[in-house]
C-alpha positions as CSV (number, residue, x, y, z in Angstrom):
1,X,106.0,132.9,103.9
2,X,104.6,135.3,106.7
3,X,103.5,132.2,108.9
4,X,106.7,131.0,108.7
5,X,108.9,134.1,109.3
6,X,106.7,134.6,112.0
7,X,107.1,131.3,113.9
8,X,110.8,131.5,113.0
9,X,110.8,135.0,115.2
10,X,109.5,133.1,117.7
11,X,111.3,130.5,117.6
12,X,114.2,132.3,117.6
13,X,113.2,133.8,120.8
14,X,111.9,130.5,122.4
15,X,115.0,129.0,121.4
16,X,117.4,131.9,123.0
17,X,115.8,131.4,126.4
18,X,115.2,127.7,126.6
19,X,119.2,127.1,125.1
20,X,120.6,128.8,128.3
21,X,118.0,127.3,130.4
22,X,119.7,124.1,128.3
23,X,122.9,125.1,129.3
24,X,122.8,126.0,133.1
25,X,121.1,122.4,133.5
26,X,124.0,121.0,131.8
27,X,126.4,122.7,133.4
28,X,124.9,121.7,136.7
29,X,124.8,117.9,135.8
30,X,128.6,118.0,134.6
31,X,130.1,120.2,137.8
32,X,130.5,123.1,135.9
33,X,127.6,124.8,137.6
34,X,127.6,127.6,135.1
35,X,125.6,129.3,132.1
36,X,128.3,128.5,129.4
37,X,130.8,125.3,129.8
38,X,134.5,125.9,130.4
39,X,135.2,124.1,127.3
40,X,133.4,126.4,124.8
41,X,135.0,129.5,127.3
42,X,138.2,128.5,126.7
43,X,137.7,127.7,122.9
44,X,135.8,131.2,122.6
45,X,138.4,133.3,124.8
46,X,136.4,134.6,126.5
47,X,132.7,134.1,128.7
48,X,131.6,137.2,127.1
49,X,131.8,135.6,123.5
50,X,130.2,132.1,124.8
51,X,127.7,133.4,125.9
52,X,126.8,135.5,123.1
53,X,127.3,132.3,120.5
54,X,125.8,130.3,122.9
55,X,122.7,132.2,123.1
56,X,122.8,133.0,119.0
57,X,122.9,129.4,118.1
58,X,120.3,128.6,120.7
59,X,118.3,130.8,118.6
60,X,119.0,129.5,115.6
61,X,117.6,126.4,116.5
62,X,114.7,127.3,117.9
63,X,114.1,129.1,114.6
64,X,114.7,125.7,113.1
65,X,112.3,124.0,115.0
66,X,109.5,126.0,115.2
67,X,110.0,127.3,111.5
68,X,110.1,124.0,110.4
69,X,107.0,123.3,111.9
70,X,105.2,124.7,108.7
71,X,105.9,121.5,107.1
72,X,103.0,120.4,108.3
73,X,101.0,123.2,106.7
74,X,102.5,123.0,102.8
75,X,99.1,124.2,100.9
76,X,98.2,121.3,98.7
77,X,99.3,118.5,101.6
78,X,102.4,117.2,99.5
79,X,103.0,115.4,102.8
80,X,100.8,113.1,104.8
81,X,101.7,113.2,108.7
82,X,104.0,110.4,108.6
83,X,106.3,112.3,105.9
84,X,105.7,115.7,107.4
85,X,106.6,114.3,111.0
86,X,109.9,112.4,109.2
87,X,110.8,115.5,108.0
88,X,110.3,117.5,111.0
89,X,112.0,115.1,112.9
90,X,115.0,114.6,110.9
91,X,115.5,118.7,110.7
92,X,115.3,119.0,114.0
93,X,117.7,116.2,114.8
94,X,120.3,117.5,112.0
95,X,120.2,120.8,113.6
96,X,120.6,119.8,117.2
97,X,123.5,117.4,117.3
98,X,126.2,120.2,115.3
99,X,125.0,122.8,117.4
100,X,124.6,120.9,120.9
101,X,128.1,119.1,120.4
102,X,129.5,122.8,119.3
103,X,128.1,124.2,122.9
104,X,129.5,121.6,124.4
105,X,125.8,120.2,125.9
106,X,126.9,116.9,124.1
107,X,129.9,115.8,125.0
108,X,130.5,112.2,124.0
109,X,128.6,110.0,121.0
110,X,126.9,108.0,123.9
111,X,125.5,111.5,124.6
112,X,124.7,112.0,121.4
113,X,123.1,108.6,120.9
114,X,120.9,108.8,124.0
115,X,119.7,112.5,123.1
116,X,118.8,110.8,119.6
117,X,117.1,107.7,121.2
118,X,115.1,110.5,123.8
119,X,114.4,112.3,121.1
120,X,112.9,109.5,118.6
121,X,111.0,107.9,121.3
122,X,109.3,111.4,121.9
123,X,108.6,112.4,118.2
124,X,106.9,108.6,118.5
125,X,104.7,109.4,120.6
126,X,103.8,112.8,119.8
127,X,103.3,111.4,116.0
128,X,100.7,108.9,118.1
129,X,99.0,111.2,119.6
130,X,98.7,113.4,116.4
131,X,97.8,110.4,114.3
132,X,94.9,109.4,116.9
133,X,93.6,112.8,117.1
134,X,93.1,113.1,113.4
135,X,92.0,110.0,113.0
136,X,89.0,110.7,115.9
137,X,88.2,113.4,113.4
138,X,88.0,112.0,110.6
139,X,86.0,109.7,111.9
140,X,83.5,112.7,113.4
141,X,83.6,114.2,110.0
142,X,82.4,111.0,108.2
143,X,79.5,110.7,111.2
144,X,77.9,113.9,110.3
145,X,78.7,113.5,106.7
146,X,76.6,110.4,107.1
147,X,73.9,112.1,109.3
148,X,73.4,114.5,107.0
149,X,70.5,115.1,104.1
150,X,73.4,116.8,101.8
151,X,75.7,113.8,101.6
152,X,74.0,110.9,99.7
153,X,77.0,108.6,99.7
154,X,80.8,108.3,99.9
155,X,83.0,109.0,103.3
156,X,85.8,111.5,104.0
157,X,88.1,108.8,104.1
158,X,87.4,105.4,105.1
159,X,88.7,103.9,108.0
């Protein structure tokens, strides 16, 4: 529970900064060339209130992400990588597209779909990369487990 209060903190943090970072790039590529669209301004009343929401929900996700991240350390491993990256994925993604379309960083369901599609292909390939990398262990676990005079037989996990 500590772990994941802590990375939530963090997260939270991470997620305040990087949001408006989110949200001047944004604004730049639409014309608004501002911290906080016009749209969520005007809904708001006032900059002062965007901008605070804005950087509160920004928050909130980063919490999201990062907390959620200790799905891939529940003790007993109820989850393999594949569920545990599903699930991470699919938290993440529920969490952004409410929150971006609220801020206004989303504005249409084409947006929406390409941010999903962006976003898929990079879980992908970070799941890849994960999946190789524990596999390449593995793999050095059941070489010195092999090697050595207190295994007799048996492997980690076969390959």
């Amino acid at each position: 529970m500590k772990v994941l209060l802590q990375r939530c903190l963090y997260g939270f943090i991470l997620g305040m900064a990087i949001g408006n970072v989110i949200a001047i790039l944004t604004g730049s590529l639409s014309g608004e060339h501002g911290m906080i669209s016009l749209t969520l301004t005007k809904r708001l009343g006032s900059e002062t209130t965007a901008l605070l929401v804005q950087t509160l929900l920004s928050g909130v996700y980063g919490a999201i992400s990062i907390g959620g991240m200790c799905i891939y350390d529940i003790e007993g491993k109820r989850f393999g990588l594949t569920a545990s990256a599903l699930l991470h994925y699919l938290l993440v993604m529920l969490s952004y597209i409410p929150i971006a379309l609220y801020l206004n960083w989303l504005v249409t369901w084409q947006d929406v779909l390409l941010m999903a599609v962006v976003m898929t292909i990079a879980y992908a390939i970070v799941f890849l990369i994960m999946y190789a990398r524990y596999k390449a262990e593995v793999r050095e676990l059941n070489k010195i487990k092999a090697d050595s005079p207190w295994f007799t037989s048996g492997s980690i996990q076969k390959n």
